[in-house]
C-alpha positions as CSV (number, residue, x, y, z in Angstrom):
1,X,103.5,132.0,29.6
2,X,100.3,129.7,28.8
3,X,96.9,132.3,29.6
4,X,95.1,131.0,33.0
5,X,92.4,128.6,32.8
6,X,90.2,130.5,35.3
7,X,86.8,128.5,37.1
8,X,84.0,129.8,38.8
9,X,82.5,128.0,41.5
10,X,79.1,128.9,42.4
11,X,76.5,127.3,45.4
12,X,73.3,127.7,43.2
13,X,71.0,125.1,45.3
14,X,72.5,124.4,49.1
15,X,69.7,123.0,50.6
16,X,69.5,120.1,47.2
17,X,73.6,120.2,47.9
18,X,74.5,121.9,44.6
19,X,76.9,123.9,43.2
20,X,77.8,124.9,39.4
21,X,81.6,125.1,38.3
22,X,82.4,127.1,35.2
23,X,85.9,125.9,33.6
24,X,86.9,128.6,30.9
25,X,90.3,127.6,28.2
26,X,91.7,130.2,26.2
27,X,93.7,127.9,24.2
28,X,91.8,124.9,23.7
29,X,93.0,121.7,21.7
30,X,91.6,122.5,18.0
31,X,91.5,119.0,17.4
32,X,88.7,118.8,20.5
33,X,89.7,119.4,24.0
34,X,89.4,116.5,26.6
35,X,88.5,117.3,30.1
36,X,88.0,114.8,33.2
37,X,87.7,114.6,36.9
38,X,89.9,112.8,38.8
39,X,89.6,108.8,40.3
40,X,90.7,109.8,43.4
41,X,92.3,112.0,46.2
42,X,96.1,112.0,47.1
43,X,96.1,110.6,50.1
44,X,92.9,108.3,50.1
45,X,94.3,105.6,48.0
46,X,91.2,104.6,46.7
47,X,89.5,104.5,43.1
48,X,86.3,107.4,44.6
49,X,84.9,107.9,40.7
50,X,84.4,111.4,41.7
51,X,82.7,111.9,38.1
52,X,79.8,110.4,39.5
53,X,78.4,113.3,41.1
54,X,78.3,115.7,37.9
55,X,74.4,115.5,37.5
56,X,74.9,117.9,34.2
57,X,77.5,119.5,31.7
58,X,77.9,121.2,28.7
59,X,80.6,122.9,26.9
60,X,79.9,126.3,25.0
61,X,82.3,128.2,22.7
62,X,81.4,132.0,21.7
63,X,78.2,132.0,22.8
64,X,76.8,128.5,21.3
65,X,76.9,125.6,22.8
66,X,78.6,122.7,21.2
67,X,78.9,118.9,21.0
68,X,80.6,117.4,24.2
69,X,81.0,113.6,24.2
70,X,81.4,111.3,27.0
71,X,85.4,108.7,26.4
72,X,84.9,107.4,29.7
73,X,83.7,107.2,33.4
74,X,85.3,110.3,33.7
75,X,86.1,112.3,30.6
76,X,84.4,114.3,28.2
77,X,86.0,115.5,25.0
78,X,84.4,118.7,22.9
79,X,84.0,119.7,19.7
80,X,87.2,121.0,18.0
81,X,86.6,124.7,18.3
82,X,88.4,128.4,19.2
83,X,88.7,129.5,22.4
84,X,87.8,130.2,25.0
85,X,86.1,127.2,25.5
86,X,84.1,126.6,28.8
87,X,82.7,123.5,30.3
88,X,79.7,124.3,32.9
89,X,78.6,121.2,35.3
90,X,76.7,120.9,37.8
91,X,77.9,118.6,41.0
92,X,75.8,116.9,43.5
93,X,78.3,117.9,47.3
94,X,76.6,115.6,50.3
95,X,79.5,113.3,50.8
96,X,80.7,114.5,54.7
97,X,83.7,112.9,54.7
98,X,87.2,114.9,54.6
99,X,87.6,113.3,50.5
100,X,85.2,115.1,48.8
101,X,82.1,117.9,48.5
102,X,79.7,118.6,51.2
103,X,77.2,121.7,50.9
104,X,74.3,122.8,52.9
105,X,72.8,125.8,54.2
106,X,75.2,125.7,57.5
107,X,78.6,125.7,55.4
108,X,80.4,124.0,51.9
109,X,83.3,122.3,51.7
110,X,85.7,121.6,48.4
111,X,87.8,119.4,47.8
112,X,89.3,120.4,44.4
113,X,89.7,117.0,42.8
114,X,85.8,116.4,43.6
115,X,84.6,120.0,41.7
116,X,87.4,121.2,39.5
117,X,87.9,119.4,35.7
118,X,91.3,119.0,34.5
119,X,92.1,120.2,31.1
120,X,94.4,117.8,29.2
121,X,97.5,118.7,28.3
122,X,97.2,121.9,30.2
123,X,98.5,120.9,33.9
124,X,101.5,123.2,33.8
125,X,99.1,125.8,32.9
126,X,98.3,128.6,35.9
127,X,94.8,128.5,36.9
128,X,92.7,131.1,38.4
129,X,89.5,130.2,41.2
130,X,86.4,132.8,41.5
131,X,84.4,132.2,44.5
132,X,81.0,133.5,44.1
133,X,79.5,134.4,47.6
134,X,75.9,132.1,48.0
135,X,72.5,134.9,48.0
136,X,71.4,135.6,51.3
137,X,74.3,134.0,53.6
138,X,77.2,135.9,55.6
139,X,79.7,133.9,55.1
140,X,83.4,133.5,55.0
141,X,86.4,131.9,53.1
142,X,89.0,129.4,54.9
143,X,91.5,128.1,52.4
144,X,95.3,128.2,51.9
145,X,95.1,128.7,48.0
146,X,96.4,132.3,47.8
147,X,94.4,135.3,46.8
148,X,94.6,136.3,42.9
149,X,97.4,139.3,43.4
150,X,96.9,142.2,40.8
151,X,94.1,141.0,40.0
152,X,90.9,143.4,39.8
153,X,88.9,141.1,41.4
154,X,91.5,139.6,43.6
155,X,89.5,138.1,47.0
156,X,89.8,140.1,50.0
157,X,91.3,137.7,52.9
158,X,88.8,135.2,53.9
159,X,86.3,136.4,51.3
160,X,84.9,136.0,48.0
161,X,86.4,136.5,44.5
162,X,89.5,135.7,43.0
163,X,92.3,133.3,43.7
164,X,95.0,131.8,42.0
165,X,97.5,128.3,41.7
166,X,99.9,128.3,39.7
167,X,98.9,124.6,37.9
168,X,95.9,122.5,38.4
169,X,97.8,120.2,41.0
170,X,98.0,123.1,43.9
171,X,94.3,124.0,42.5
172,X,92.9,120.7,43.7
173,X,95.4,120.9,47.1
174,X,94.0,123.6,48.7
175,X,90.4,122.5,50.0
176,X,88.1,125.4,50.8
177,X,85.4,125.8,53.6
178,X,82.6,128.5,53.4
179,X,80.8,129.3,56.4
180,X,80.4,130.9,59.6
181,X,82.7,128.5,61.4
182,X,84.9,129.2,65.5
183,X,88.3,130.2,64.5
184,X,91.5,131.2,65.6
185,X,94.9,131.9,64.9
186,X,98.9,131.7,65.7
187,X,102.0,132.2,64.4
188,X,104.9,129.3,64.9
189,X,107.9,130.6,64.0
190,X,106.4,133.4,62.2
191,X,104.3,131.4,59.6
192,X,100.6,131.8,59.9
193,X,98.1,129.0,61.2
194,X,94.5,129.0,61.1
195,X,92.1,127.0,63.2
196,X,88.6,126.6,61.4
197,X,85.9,124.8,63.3
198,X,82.7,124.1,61.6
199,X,79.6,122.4,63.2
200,X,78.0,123.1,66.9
201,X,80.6,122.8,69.2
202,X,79.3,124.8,72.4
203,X,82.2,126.6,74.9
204,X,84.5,125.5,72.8
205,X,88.3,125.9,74.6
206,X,89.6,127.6,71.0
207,X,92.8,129.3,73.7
208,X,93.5,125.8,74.9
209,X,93.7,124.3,71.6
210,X,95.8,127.6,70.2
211,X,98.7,127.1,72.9
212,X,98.8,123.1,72.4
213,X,98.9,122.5,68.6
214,X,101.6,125.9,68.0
215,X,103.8,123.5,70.4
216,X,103.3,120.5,67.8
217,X,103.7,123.0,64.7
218,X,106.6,124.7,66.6
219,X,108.4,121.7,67.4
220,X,107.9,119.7,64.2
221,X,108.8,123.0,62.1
222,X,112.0,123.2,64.5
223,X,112.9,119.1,63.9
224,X,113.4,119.3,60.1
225,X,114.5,123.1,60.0
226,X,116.7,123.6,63.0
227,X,118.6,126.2,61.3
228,X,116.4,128.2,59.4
229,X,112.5,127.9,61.6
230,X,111.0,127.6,57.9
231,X,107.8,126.5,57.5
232,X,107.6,124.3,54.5
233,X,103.9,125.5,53.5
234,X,105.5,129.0,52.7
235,X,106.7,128.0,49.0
236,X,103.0,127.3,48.5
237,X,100.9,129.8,50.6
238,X,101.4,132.4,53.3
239,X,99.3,130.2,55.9
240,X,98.4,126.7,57.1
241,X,94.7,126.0,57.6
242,X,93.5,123.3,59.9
243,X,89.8,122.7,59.0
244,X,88.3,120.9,60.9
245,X,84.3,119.2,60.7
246,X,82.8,118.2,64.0
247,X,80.0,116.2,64.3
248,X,78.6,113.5,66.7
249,X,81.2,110.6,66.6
250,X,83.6,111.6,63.4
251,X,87.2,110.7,63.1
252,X,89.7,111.3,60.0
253,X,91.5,113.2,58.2
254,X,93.3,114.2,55.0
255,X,96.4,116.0,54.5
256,X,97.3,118.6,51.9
257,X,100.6,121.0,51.2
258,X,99.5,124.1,52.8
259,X,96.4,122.9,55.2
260,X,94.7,119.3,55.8
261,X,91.0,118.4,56.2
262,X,89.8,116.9,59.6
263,X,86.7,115.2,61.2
264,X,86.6,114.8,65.4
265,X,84.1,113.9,67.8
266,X,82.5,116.9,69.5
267,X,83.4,115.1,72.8
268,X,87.1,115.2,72.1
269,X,87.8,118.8,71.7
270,X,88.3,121.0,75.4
271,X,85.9,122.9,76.5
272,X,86.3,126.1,78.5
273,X,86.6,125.9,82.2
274,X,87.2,122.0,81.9
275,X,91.0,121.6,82.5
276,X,91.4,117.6,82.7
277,X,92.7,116.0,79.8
278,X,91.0,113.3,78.1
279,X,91.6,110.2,75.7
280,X,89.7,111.6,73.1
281,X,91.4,114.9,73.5
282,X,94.7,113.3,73.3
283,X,93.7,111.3,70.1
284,X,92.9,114.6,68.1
285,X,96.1,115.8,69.3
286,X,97.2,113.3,67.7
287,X,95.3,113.8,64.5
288,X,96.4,117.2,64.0
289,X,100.3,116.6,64.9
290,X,100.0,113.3,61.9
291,X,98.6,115.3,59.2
292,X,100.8,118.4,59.8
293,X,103.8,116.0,59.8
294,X,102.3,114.8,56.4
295,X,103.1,118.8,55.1
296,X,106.9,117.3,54.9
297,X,106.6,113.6,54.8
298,X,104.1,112.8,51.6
299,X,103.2,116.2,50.7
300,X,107.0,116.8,49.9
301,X,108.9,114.1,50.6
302,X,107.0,111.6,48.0
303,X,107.3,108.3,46.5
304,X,108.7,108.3,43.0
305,X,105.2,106.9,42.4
306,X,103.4,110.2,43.1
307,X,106.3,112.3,41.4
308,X,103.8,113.3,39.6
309,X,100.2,112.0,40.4
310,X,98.1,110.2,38.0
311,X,94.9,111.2,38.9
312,X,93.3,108.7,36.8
313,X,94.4,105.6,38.1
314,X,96.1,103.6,40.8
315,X,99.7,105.1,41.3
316,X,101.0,102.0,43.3
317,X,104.0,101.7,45.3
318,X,105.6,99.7,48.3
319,X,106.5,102.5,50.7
320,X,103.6,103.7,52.5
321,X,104.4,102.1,55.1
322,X,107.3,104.8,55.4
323,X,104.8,108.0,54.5
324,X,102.0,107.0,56.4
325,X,103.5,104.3,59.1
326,X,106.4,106.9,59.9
327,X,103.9,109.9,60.0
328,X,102.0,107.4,62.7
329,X,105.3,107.1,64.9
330,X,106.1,110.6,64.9
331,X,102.4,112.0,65.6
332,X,102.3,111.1,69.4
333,X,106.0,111.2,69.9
334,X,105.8,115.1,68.7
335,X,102.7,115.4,71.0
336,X,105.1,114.3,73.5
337,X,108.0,116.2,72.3
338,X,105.7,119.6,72.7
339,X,104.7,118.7,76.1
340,X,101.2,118.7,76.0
341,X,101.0,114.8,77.1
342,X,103.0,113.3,80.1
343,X,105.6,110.2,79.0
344,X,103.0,107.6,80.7
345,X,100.4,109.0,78.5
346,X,102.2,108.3,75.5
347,X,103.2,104.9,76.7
348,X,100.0,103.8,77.0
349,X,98.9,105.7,73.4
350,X,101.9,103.4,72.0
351,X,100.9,99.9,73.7
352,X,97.0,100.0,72.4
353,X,99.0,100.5,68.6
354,X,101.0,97.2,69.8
355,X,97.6,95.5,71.3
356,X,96.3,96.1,68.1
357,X,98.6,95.3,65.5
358,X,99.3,91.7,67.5
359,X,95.8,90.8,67.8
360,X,95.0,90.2,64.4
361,X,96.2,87.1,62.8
362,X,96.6,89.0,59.2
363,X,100.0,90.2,60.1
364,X,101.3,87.0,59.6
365,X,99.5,87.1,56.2
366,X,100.8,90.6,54.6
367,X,103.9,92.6,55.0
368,X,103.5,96.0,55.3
369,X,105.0,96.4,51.9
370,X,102.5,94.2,50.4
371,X,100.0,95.8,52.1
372,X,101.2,99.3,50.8
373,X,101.0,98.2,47.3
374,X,97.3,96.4,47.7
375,X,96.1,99.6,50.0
376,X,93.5,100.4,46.6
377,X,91.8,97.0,46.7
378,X,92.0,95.4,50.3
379,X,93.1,98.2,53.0
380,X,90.3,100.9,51.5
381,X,88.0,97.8,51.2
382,X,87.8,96.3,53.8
383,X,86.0,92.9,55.5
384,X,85.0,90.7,57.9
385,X,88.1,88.9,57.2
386,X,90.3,91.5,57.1
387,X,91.8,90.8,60.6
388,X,92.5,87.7,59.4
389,X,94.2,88.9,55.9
390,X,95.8,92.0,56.0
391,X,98.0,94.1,58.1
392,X,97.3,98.2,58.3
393,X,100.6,99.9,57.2
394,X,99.8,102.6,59.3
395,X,99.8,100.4,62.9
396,X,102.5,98.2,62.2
397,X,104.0,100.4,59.8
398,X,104.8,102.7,63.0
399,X,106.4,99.2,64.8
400,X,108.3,99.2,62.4
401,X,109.5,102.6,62.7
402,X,109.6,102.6,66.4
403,X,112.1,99.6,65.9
404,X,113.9,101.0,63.4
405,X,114.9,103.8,65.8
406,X,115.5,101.9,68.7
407,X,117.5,99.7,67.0
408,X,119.8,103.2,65.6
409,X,119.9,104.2,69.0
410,X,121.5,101.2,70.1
411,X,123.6,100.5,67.4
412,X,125.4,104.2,67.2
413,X,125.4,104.3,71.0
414,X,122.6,107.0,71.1
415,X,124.7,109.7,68.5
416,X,121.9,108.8,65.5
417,X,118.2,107.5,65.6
418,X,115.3,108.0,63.3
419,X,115.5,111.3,63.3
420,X,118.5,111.7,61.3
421,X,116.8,109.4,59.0
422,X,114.2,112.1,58.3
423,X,115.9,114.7,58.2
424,X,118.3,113.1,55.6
425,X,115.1,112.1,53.4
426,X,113.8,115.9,54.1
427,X,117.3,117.7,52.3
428,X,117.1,115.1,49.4
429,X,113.8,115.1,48.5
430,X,111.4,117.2,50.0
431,X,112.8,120.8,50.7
432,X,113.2,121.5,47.0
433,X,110.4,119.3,45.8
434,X,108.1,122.2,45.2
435,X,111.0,125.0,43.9
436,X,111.3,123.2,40.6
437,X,113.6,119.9,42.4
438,X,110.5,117.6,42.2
439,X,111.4,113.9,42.6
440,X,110.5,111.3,44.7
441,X,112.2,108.4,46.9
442,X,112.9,105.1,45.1
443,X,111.4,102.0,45.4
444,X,114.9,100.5,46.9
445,X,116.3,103.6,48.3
446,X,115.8,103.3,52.2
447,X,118.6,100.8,52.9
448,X,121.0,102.9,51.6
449,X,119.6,106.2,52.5
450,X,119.8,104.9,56.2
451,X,123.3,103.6,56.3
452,X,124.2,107.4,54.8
453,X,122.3,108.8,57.8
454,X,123.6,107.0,60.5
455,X,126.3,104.2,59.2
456,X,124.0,101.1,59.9
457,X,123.2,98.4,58.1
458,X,119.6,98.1,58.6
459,X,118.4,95.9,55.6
460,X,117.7,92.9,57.4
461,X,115.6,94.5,59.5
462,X,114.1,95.9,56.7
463,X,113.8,92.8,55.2
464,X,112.2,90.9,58.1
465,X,109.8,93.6,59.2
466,X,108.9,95.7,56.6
467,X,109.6,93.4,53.4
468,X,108.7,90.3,55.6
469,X,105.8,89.3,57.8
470,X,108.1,89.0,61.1
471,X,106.9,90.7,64.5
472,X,109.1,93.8,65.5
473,X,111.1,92.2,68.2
474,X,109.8,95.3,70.7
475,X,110.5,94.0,74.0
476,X,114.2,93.3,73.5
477,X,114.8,96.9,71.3
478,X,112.8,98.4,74.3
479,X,114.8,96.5,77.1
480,X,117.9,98.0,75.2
481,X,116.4,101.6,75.7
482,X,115.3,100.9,79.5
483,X,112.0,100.3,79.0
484,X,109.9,96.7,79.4
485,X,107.4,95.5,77.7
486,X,104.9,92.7,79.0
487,X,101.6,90.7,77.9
488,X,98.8,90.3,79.8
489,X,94.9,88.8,78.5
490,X,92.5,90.5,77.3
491,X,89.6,89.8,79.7
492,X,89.5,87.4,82.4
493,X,86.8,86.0,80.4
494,X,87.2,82.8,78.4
495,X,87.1,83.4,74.8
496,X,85.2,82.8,72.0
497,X,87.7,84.3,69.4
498,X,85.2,86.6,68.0
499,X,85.0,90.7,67.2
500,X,81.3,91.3,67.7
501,X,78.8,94.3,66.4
502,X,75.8,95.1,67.3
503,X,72.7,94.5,65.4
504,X,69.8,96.6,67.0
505,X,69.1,94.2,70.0
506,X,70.9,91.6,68.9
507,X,74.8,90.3,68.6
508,X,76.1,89.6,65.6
509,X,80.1,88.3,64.8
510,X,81.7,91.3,62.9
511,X,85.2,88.7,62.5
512,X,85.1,85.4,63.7
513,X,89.4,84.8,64.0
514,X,91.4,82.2,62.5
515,X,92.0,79.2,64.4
516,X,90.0,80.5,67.7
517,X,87.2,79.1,69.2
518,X,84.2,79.9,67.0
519,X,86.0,79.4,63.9
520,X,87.0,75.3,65.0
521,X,83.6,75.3,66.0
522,X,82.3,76.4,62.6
523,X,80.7,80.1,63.4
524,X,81.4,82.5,60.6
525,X,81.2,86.8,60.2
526,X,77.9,87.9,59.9
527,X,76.3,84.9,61.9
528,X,73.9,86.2,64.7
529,X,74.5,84.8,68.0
530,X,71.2,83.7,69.3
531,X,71.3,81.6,72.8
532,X,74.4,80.6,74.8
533,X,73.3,76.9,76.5
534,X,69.7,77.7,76.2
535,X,70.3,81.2,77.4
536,X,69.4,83.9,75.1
537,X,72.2,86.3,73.8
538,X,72.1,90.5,73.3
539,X,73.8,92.9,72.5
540,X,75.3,94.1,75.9
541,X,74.9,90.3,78.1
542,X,77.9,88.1,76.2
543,X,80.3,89.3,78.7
544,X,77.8,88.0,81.6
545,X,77.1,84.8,79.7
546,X,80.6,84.0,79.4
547,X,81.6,84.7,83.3
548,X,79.7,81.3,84.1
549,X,82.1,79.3,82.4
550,X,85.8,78.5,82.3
551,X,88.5,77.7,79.6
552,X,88.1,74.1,78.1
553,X,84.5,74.2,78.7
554,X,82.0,73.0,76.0
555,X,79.2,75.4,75.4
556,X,76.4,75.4,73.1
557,X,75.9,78.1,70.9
558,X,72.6,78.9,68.3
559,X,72.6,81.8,65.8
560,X,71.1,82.4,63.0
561,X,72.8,82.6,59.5
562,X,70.7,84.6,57.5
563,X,67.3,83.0,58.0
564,X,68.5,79.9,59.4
565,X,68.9,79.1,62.9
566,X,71.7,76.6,63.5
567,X,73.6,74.8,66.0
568,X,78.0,74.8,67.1
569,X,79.3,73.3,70.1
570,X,82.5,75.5,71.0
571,X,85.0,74.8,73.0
572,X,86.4,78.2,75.2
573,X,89.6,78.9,75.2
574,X,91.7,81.3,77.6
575,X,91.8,84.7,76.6
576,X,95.2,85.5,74.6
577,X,97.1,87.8,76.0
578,X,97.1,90.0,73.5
579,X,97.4,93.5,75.4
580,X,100.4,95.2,75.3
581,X,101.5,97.0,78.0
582,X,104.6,99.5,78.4
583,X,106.5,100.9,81.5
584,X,110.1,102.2,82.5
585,X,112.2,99.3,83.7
């Protein structure tokens, strides 16, 4: 077996957001050894450049250092030399996102693919992970890489020293947060969880949050394993970590095989002595039961596109709208599931995801294959006109899943639904994907896959909805289950077909819609609205403005486009009814 290539992360500057990683290879290629950071993060499928951030490196062999030349954006190649070869940069961390690096004197955070170089031709090869604890700060580990067994400076649990992955690809999925974070733990079903929560968060309800997300965990370990209660993490790691960054008004997060990254609101966690239940509570609910579902569906269960990662470039494929549309069906019905929301509550969650997907036109524009396949150039880079372009395959992507199993449920009388589906897609490719049965689901394979799962014939909805650009036909599926769904407008306002922003004290159109009002009229994104029939506009009085008139009225409307003021005459129109809502029949 190959020798480790072992790293050594160290926080040399937190307040300038710096830290120093050490790569040392035993073995290196004697004809010059090529190193490189990757493009991007599974999961964020976007080109990030991560390379950009190395402010300095060098590569030193036996105590000299050596000639290291620059290939590309991202990868250096050294001198041809013995081993053990080390590479020594230095990376700027201040990106607080849940993608990449963020150090400071109140915590760091890693995310391996923005710190750690890859050797080439030496992925297979075991890698050990030093963490050097900062000078002067008590702090703590949380990460689900696994301490370095055996080893003589193997890390204590939640501290500093040595871990180990057995190839760079767990190396880089097991982020790591250092700090002095609110914590707690559980088991579900015997497997370890951690709650890590970094930033002020005063009172904190850390018992509340304990008992509702080991029902989620519980209930979604129990949905693919109902036989066994095994965790899926445990072929990687002995725990699952939520980490979780709160800060003012944050909202994301990333998912990895043994723990996921997240960003929330301070305002939508519990805090003690506060029993009500609120939206924003609810959504991180949510949050937390989508990315742990992601530990089976994308972690494991992959497209044959990921099956392996190329870390360098776009890996592109037409099924996310299955990995990350499915994961957004099943996140709020497994809140549900757990019982920690009521059925109304999840009926309204699932009619704003309607209201949303149906009000913008670019649904009509952009299957949610297509827009699986484009999600590196239009759904991570994103518009005014996006609305008008492009459909998300996470919201519709869950239509289509929600459709999909109401339409099983109806054709099979009830005895098969979705659920089969996943659990068929879990047995074939995810339960061994990680124990040496790595492969990853077709291009074409979800017609078939279904039919085997619960003998229907589903590829012409397949076609029309997912392949297609065809609405999910909701309210007859739903009226089949007992349930009706209606529309009702917007606002009892008439409408100027606009999404608007604000711009300090004044309005400006964020998307002006296809084919409503102020696009006829000849108002474009980015315009600033300046007077409604003489009346001046701001940021907080459009509503007011627009209850003096009624639909089919003729209003004049000034803005400025970049310097210059300019005139439209716009004719209102009646709000659409564009909000979705959803009841028991």
């Amino acid at each position: 077996m190959a020798e480790a290539i072992s790293y050594r992360l160290e926080l040399i500057d937190p307040a300038g957001h710096r830290c120093r990683v050490t790569m040392s290879i035993p073995d290196p290629d004697p004809t010059g050894q090529c190193v490189s950071l990757p493009a991007w993060i599974p999961g964020s499928y976007m080109i990030r450049d991560f390379a950009r951030q190395i402010e300095s490196i060098e590569a030193r062999a036996w105590g000299r250092k050596i000639e290291l030349s620059k290939l590309d954006k991202q990868t250096w190649q050294a001198a041809p030399c013995r081993g053990p070869l080390q590479i020594v940069c230095e990376i700027y961390a201040w990106d607080l996102s849940v993608r990449a690096a963020h150090l400071d004197e109140s915590h760091g955070f890693f995310n391996g693919t923005s710190v750690f170089l890859r050797a080439a031709g030496h992925d297979g090869v075991p890698c050990l992970l030093e963490l050097v604890a900062p000078r002067g700060l008590d702090w703590k580990v949380y990460t689900s890489l696994p301490e370095a067994e055996g080893h003589p400076q193997r890390a204590p649990r939640h501290g500093f020293g040595m871990y180990r992955a057995p190839d760079y690809d767990a190396l880089a999925d097991h982020p790591i947060e250092m700090g002095t974070p609110q914590v707690a733990s559980f088991e579900a079903y015997g497997a370890r969880h951690e709650l890590v929560f970094t930033g002020d968060i005063p009172n904190l309800d850390l018992e509340r949050l304990v008992t509702d997300i080991r029902k989620i965990c519980e209930k979604q370990i129990a949905f693919f394993e109902p036989r066994t209660r095994r965790a899926p993490f445990l072929d990687s790691s002995d725990r699952y970590v939520f980490m979780t960054m709160v800060t003012g008004d944050g909202y994301g997060g990333l998912e990895h095989r043994s723990s996921t990254a997240l960003m929330t609101s301070r305002s939508d966690l519990p805090v003690q002595g506060r029993p009500e239940q609120t939206d924003g509570y609810r959504n991180f609910l949510g949050l937390v039961s989508h990315e742990y579902f992601h530990t089976w569906n994308v972690k494991r269960i992959k497209p044959a596109a990921f099956a392996p990662y190329d870390l360098d470039r776009e890996n592109h494929t037409r099924l996310l709208w299955l990995f990350e549309g499915f994961t957004s069906y099943y996140d709020d019905l497994f809140v549900l599931r757990a019982g920690v929301i009521t059925e109304p509550d999840y009926l309204r969650t699932l009619a704003r995801t309607v209201s949303l997907v149906h009000a913008a036109p670019g649904r009509f524009k952009q299957s949610v294959a297509e827009s699986s396949f484009d999600a590196w150039t239009r759904y991570y880079r994103q518009d005014e006109n996006s609305p008008n372009a492009i459909v998300s395959y996470y919201t519709k992507g869950s239509l289509v899943a929600l459709g999909l199993d109401l339409l099983l449920r109806h054709e099979t009388g009830g005895r098969h639904s979705l659920d089969d589906v996943m659990r068929q897609l879990w047995a074939r490719y995810g339960r061994d994907f990680y124990r040496g049965g790595a492969r990853g689901v077709e291009e074409d394979a979800m017609p078939d896959l279904i039919r085997e799962a619960t003998g229907v014939d589903a590829r012409d909805f397949l076609r029309r909805h997912a392949y297609g650009r065809e609405d999910v036909p909701l309210a007859e599926l739903l009226a089949q289950q007992g349930h009706a769904l209606t529309w009702k407008a917007s606002s009892p306002l008439p409408s100027l077909g606009v999404k608007t922003a604000r711009q300090g004290e004044d309005l400006r159109l964020a998307t002006v819609y296809t084919l409503g009002p102020a696009h006829r009229a000849g108002l474009s994104a980015q315009d600033v609205l300046v007077a409604i029939d003489g009346l001046r506009v701001q940021n907080g009085n459009l509503d007011k403005l627009l209850a003096r008139y009624r639909p089919g009225d003729l209003v004049e409307i000034h803005a400025f486009r970049r310097d210059e003021l300019r005139r439209f005459t716009v004719k209102l129109e009646p709000a659409p009814e564009t909000e979705c809502v959803i009841a028991a029949a």
